[in-house]
N, CA, C, O and CB atoms as a CASP TS submission, in Angstrom:
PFRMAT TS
TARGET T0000
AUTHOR 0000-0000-0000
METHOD Language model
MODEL 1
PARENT N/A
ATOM      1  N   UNK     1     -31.418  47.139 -72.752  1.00  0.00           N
ATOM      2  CA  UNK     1     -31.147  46.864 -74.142  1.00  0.00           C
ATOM      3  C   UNK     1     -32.441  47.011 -74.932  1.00  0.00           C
ATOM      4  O   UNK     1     -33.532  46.606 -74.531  1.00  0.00           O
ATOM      5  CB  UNK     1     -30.540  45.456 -74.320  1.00  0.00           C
ATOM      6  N   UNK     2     -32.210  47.662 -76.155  1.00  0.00           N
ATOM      7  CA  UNK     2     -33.578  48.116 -76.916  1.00  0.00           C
ATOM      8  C   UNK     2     -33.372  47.183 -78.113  1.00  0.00           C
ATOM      9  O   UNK     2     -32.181  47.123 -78.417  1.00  0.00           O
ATOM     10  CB  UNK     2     -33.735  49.923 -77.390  1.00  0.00           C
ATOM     11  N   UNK     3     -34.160  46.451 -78.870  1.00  0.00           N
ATOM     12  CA  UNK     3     -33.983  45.983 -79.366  1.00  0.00           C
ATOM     13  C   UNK     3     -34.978  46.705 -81.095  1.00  0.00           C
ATOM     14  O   UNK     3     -36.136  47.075 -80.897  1.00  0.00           O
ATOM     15  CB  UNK     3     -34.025  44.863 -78.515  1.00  0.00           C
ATOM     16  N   UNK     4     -34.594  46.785 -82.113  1.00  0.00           N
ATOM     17  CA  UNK     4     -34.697  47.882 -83.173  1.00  0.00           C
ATOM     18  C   UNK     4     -35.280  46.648 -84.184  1.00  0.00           C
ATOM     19  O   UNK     4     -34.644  45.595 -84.150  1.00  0.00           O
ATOM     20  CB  UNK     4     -33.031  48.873 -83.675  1.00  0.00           C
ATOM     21  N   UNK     5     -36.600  46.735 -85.190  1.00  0.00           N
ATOM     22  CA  UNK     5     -36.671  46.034 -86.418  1.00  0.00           C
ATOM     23  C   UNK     5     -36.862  47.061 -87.484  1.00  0.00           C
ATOM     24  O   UNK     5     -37.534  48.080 -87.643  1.00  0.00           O
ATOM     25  CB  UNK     5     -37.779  44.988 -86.418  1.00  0.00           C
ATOM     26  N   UNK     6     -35.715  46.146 -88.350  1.00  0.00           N
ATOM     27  CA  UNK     6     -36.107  47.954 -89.535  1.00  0.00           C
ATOM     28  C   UNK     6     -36.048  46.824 -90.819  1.00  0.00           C
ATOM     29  O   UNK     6     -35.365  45.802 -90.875  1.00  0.00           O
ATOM     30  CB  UNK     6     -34.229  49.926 -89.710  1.00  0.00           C
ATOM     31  N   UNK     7     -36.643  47.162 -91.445  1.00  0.00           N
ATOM     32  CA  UNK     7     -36.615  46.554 -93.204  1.00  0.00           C
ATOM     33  C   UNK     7     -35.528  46.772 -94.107  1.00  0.00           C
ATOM     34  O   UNK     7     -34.682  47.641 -93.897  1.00  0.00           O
ATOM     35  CB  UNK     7     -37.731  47.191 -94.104  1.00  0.00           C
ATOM     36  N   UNK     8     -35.517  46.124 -94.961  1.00  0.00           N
ATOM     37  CA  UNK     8     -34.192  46.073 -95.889  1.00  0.00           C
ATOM     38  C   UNK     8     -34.105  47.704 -96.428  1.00  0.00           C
ATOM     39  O   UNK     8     -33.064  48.361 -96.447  1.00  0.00           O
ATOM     40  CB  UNK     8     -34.383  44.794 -97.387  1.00  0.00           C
ATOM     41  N   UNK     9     -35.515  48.211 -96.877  1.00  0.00           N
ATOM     42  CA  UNK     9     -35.808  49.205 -97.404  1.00  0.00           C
ATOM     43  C   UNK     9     -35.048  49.988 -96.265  1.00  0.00           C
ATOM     44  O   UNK     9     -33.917  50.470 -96.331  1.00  0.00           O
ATOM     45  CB  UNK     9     -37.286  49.386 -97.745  1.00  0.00           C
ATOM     46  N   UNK    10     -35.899  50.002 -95.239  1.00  0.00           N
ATOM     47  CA  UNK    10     -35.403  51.099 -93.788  1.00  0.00           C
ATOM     48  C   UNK    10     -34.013  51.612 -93.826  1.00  0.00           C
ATOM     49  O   UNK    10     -33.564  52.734 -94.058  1.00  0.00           O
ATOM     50  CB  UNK    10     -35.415  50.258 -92.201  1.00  0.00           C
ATOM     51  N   UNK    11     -33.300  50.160 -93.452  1.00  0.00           N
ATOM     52  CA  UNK    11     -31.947  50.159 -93.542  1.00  0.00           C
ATOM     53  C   UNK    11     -31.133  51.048 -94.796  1.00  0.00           C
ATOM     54  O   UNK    11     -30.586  52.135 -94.611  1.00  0.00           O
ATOM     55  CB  UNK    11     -31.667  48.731 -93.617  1.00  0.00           C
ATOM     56  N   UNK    12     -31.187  50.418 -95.918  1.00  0.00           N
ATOM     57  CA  UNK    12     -30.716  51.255 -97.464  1.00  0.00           C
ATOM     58  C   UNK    12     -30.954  52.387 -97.332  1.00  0.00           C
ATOM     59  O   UNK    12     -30.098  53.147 -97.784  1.00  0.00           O
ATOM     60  CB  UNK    12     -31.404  50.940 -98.839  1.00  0.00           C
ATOM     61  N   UNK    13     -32.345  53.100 -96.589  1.00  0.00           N
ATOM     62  CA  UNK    13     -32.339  54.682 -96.752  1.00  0.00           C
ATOM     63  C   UNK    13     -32.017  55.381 -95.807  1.00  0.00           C
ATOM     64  O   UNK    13     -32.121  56.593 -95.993  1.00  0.00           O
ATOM     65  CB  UNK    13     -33.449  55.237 -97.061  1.00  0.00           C
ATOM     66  N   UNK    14     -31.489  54.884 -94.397  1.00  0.00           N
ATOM     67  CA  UNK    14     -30.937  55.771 -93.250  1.00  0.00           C
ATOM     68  C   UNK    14     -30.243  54.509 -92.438  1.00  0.00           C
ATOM     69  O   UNK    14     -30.687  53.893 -91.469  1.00  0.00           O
ATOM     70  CB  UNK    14     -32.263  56.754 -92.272  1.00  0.00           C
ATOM     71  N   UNK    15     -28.894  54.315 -93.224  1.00  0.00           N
ATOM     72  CA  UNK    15     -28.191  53.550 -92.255  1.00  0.00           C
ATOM     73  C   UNK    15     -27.543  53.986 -90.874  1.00  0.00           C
ATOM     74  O   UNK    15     -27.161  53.242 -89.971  1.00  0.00           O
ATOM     75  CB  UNK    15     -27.280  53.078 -92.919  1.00  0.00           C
ATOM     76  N   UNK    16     -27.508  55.461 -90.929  1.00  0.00           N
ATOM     77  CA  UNK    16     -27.153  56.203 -89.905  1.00  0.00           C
ATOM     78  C   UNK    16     -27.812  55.871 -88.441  1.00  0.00           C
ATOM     79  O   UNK    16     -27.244  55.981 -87.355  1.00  0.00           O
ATOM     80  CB  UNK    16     -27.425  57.501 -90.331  1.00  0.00           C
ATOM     81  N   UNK    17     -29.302  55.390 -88.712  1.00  0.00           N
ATOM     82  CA  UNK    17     -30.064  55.643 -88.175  1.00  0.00           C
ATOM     83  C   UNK    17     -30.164  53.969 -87.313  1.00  0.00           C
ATOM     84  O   UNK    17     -30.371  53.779 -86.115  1.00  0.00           O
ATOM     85  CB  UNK    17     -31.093  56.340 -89.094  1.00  0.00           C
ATOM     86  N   UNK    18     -29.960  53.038 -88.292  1.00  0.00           N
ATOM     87  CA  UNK    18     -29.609  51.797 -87.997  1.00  0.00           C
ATOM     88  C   UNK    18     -28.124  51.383 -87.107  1.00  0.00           C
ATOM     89  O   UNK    18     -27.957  50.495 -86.271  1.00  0.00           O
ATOM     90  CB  UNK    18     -29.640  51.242 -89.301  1.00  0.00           C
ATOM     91  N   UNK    19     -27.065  52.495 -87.703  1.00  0.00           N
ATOM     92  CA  UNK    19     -25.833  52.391 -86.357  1.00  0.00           C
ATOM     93  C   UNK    19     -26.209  52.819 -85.357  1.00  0.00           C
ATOM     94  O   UNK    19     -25.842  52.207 -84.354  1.00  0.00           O
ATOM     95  CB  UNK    19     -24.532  53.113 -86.417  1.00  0.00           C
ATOM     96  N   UNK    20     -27.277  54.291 -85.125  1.00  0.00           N
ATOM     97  CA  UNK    20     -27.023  54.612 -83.899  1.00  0.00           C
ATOM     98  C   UNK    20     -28.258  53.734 -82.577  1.00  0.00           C
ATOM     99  O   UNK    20     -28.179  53.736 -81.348  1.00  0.00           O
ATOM    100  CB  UNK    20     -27.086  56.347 -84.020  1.00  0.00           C
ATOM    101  N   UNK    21     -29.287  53.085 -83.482  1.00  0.00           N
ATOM    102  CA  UNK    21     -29.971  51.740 -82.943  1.00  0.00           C
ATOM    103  C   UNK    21     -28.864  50.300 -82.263  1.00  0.00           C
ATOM    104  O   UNK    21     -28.973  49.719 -81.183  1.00  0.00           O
ATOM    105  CB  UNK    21     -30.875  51.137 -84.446  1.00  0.00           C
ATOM    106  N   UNK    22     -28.146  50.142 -83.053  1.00  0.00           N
ATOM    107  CA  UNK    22     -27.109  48.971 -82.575  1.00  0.00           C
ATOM    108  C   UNK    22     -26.669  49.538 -81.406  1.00  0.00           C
ATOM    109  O   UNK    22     -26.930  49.005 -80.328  1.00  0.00           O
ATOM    110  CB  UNK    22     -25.803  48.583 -83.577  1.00  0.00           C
ATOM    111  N   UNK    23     -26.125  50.405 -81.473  1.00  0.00           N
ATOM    112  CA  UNK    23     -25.203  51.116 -79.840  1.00  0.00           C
ATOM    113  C   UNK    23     -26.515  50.515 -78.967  1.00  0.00           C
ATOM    114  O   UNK    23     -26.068  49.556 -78.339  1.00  0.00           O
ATOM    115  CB  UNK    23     -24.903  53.563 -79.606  1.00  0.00           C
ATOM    116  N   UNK    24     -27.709  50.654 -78.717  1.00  0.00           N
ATOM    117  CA  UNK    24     -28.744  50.263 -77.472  1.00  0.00           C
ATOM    118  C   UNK    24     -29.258  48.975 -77.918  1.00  0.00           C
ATOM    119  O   UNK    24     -30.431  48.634 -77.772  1.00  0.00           O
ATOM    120  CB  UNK    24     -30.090  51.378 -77.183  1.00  0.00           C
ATOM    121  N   UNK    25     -28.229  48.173 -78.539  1.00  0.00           N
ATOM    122  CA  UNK    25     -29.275  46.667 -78.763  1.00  0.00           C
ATOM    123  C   UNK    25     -28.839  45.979 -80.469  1.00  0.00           C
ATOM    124  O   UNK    25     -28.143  46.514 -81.332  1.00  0.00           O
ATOM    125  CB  UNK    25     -31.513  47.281 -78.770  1.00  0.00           C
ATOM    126  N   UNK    26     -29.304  45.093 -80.494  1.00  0.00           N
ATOM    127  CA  UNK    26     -29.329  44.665 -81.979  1.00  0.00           C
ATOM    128  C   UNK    26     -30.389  45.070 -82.912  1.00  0.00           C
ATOM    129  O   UNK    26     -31.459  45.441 -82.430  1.00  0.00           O
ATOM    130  CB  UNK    26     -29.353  43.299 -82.049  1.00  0.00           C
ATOM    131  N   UNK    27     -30.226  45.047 -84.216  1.00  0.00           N
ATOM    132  CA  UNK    27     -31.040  45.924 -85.218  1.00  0.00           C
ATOM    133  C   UNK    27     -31.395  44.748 -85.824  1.00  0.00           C
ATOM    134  O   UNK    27     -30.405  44.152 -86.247  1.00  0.00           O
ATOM    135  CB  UNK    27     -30.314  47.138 -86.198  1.00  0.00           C
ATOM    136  N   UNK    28     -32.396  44.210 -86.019  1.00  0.00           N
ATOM    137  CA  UNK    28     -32.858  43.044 -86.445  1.00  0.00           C
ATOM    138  C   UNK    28     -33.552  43.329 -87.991  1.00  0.00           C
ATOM    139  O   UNK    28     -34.639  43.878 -87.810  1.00  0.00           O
ATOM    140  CB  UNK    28     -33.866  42.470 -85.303  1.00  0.00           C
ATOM    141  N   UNK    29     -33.291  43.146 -89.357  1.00  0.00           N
ATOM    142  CA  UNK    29     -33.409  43.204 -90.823  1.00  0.00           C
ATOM    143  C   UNK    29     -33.907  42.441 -91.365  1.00  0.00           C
ATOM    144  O   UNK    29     -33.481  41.296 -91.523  1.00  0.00           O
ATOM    145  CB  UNK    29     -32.536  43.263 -91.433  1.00  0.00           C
ATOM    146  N   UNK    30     -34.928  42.888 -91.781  1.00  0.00           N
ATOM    147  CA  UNK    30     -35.544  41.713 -92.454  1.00  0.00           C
ATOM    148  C   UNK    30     -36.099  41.988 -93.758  1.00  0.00           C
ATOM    149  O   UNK    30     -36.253  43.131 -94.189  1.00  0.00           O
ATOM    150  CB  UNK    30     -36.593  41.148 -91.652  1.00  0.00           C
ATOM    151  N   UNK    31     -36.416  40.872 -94.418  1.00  0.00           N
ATOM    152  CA  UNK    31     -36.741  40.367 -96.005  1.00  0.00           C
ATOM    153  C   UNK    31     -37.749  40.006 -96.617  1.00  0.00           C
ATOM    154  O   UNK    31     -37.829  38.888 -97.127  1.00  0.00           O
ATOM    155  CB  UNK    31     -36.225  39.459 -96.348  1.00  0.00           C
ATOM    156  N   UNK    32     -38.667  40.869 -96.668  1.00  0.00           N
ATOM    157  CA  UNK    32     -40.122  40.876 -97.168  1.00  0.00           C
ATOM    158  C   UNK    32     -40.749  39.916 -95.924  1.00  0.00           C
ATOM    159  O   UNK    32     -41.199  38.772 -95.859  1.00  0.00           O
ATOM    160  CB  UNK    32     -40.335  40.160 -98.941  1.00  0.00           C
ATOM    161  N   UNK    33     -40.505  41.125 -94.884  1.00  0.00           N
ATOM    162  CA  UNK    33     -41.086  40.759 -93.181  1.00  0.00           C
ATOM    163  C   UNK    33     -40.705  39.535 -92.836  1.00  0.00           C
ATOM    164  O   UNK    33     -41.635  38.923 -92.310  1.00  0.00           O
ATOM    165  CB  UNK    33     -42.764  40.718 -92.897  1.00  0.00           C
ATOM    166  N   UNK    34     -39.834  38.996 -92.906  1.00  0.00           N
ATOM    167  CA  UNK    34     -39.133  37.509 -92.363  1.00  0.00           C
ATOM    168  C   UNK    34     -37.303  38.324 -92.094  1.00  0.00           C
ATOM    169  O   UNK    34     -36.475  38.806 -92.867  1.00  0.00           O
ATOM    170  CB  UNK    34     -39.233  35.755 -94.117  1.00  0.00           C
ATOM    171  N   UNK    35     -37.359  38.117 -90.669  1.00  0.00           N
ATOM    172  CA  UNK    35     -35.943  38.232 -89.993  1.00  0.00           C
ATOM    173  C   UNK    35     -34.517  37.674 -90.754  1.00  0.00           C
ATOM    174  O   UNK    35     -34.113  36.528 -90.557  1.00  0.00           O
ATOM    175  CB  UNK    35     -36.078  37.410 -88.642  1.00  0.00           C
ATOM    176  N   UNK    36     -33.970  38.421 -91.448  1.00  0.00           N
ATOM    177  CA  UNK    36     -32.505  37.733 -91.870  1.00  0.00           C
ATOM    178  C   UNK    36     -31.366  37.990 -91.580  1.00  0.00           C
ATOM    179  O   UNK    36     -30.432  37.189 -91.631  1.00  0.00           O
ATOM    180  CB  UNK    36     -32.236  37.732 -92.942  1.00  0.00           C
ATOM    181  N   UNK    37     -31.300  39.282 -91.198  1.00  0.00           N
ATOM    182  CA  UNK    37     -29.899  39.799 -90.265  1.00  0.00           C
ATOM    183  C   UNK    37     -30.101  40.066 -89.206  1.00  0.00           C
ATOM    184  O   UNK    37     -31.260  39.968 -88.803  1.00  0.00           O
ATOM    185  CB  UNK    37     -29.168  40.923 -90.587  1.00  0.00           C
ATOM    186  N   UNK    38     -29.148  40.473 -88.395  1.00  0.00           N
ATOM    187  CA  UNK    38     -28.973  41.306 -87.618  1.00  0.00           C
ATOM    188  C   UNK    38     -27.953  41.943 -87.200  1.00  0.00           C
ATOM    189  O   UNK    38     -26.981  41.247 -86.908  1.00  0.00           O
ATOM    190  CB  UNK    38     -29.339  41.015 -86.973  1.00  0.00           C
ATOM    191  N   UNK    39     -27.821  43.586 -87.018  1.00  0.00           N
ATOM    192  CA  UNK    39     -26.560  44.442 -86.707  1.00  0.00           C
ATOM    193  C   UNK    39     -26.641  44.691 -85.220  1.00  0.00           C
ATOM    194  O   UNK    39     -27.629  44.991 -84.550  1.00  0.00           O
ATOM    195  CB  UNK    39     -26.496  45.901 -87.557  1.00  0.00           C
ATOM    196  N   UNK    40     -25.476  44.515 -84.876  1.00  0.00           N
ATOM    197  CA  UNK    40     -24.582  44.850 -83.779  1.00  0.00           C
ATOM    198  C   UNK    40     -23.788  45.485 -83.439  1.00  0.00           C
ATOM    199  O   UNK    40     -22.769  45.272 -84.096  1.00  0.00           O
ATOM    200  CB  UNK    40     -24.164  44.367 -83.517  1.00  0.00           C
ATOM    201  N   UNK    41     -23.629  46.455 -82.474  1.00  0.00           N
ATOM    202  CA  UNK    41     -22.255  46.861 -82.036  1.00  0.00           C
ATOM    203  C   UNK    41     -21.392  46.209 -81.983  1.00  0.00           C
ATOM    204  O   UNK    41     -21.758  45.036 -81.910  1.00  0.00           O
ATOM    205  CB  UNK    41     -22.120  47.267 -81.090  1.00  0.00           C
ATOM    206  N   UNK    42     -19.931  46.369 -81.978  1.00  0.00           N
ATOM    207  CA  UNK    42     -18.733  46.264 -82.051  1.00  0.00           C
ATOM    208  C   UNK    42     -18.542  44.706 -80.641  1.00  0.00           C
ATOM    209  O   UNK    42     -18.271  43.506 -80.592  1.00  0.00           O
ATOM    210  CB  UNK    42     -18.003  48.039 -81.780  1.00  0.00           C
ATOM    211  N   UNK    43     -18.998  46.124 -79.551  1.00  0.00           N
ATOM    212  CA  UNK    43     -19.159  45.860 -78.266  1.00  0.00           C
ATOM    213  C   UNK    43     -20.068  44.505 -77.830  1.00  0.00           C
ATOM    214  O   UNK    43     -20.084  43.554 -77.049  1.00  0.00           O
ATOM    215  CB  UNK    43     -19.706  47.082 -77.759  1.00  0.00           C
ATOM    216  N   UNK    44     -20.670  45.021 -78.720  1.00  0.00           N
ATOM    217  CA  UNK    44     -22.230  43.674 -78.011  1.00  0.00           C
ATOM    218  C   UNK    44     -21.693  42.692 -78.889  1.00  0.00           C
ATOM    219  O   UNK    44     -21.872  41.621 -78.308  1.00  0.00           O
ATOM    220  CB  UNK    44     -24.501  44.018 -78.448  1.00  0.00           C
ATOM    221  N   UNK    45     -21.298  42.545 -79.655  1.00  0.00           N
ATOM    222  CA  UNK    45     -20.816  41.299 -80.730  1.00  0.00           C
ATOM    223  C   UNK    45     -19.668  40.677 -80.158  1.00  0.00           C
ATOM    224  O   UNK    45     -19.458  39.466 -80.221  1.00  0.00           O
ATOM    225  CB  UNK    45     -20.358  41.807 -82.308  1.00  0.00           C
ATOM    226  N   UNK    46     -18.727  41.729 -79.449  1.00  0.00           N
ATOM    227  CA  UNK    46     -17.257  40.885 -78.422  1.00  0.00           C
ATOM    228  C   UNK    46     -17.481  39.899 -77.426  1.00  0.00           C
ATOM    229  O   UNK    46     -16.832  38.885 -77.167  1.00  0.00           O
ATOM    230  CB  UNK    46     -16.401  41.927 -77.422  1.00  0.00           C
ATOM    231  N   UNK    47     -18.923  40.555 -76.703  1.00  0.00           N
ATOM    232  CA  UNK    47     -19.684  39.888 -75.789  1.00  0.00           C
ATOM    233  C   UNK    47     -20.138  38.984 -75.695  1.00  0.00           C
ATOM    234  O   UNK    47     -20.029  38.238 -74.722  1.00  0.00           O
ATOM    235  CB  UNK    47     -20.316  40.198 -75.544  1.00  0.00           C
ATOM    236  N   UNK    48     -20.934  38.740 -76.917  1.00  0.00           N
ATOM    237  CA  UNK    48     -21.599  37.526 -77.421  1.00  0.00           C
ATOM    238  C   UNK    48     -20.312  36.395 -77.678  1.00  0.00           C
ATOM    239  O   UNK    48     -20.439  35.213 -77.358  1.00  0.00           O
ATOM    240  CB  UNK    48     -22.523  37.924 -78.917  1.00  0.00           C
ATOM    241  N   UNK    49     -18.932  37.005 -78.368  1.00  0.00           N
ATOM    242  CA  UNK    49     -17.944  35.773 -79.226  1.00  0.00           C
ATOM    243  C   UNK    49     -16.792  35.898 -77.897  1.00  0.00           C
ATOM    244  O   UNK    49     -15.675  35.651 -78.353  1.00  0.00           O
ATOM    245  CB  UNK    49     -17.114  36.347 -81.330  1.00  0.00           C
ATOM    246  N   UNK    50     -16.750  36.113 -76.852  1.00  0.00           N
ATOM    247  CA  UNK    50     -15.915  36.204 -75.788  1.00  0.00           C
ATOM    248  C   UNK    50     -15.879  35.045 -75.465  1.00  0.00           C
ATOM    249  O   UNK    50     -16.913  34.544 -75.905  1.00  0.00           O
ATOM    250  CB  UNK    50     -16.195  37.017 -74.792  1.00  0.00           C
ATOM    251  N   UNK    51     -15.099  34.052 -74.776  1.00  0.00           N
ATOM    252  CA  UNK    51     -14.688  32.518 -74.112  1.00  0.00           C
ATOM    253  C   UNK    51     -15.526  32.934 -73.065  1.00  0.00           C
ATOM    254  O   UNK    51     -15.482  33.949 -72.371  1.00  0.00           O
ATOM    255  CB  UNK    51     -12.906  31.996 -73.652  1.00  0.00           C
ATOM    256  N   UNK    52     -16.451  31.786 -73.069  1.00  0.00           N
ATOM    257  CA  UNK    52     -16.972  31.818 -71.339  1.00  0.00           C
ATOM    258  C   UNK    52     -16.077  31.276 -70.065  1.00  0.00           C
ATOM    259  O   UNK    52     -15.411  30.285 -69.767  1.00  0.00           O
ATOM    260  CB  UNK    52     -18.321  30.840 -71.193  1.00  0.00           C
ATOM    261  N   UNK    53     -16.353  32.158 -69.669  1.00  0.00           N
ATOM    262  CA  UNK    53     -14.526  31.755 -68.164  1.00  0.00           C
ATOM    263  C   UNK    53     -14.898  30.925 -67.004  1.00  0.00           C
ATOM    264  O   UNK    53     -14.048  30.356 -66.319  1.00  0.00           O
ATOM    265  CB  UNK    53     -13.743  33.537 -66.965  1.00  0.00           C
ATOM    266  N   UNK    54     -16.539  30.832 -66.715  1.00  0.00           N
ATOM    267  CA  UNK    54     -16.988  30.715 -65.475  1.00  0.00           C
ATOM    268  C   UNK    54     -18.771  30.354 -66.031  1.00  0.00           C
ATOM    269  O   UNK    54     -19.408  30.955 -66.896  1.00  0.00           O
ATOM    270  CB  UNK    54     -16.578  32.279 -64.442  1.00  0.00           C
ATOM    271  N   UNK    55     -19.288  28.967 -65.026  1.00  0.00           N
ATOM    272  CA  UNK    55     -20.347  28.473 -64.990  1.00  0.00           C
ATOM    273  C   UNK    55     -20.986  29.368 -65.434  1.00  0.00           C
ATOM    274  O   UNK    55     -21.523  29.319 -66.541  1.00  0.00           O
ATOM    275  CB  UNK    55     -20.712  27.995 -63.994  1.00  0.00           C
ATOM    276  N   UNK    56     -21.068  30.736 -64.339  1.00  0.00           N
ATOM    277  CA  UNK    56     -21.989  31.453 -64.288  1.00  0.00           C
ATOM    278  C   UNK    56     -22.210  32.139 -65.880  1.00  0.00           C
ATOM    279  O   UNK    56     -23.304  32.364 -66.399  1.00  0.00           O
ATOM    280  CB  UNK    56     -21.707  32.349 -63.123  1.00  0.00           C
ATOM    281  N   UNK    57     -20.990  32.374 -66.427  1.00  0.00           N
ATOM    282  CA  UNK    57     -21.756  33.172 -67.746  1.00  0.00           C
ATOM    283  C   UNK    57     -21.938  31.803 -68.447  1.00  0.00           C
ATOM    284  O   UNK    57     -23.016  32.051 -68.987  1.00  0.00           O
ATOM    285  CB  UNK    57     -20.714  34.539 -68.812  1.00  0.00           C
ATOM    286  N   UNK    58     -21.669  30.614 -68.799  1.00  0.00           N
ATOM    287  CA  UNK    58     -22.023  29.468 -69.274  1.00  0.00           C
ATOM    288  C   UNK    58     -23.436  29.334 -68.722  1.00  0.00           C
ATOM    289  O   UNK    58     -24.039  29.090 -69.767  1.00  0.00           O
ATOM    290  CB  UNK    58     -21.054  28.385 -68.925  1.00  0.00           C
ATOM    291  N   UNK    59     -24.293  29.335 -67.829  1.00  0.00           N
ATOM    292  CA  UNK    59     -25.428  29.438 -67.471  1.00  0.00           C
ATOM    293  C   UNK    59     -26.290  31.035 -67.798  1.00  0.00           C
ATOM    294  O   UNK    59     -27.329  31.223 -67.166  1.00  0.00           O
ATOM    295  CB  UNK    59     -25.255  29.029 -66.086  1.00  0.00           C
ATOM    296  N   UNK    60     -25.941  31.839 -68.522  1.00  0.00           N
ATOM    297  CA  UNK    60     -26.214  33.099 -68.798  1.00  0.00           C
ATOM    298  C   UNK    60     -26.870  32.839 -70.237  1.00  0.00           C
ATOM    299  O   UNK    60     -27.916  33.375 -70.601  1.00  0.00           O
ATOM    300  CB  UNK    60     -24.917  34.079 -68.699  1.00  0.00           C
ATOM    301  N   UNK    61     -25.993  31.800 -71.128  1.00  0.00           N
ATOM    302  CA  UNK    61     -25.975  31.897 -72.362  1.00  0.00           C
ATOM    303  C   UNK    61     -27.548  31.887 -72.848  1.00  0.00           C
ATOM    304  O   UNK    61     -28.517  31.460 -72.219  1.00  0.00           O
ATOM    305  CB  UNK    61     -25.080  30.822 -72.889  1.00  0.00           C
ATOM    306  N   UNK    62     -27.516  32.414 -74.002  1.00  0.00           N
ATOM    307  CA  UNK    62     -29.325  32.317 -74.742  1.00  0.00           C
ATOM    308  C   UNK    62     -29.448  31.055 -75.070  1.00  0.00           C
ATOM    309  O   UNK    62     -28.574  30.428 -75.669  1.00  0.00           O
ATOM    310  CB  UNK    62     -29.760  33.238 -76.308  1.00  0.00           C
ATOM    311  N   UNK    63     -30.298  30.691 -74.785  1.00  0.00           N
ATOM    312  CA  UNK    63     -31.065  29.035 -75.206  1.00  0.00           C
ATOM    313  C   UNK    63     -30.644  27.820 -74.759  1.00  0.00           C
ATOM    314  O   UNK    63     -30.729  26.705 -75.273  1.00  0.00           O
ATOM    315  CB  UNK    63     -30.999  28.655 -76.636  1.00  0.00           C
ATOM    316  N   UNK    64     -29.834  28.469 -72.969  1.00  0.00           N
ATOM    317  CA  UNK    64     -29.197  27.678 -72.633  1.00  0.00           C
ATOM    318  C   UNK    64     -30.298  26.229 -72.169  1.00  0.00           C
ATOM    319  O   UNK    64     -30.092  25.022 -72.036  1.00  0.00           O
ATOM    320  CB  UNK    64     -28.310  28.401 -71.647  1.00  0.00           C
ATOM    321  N   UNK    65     -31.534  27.144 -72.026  1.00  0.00           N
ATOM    322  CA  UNK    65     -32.449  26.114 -71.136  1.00  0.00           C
ATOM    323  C   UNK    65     -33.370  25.164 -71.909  1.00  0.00           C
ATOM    324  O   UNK    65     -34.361  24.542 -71.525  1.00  0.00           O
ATOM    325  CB  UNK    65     -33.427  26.932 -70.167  1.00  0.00           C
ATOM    326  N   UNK    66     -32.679  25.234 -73.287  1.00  0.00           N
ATOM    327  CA  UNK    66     -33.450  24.051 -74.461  1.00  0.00           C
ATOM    328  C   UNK    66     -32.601  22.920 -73.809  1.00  0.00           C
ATOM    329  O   UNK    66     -33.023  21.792 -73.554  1.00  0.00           O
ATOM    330  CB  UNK    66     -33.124  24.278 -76.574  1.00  0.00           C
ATOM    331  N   UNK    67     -31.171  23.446 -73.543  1.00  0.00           N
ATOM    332  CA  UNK    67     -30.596  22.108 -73.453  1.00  0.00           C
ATOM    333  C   UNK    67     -30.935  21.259 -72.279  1.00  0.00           C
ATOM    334  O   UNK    67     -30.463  20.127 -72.179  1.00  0.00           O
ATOM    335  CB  UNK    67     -29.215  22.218 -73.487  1.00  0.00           C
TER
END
């Protein structure tokens, strides 16, 4: 997974360029250099909002290990 930072500017002038970044990762947008979005595939976004079925992806989750 590649993960993409492009600026508000970036984005507005080649969004093309920003979909075909999401397909390998999230596109992370930001707002006079401070992070405020981020774009996703379709795919990677199902992934993320899917029911966890089993410990194991419940132990997968991001930031599971603050808790």
């Amino acid at each position: 997974m590649t993960i993409t930072t492009l600026s508000s500017r970036e984005l507005n002038q080649d969004v093309t360029r920003a979909k075909k970044a999401a397909r390998n990762g999230p596109v992370f947008i930001t707002d006079r250099g401070k992070p405020a979005h981020v774009l996703l595939s379709f795919e990677h976004y199902q992934r993320l909002t899917r029911q966890r079925r089993n410990i194991a992806d419940a132990l997968a989750m991001p930031g599971i290990a603050g808790i």
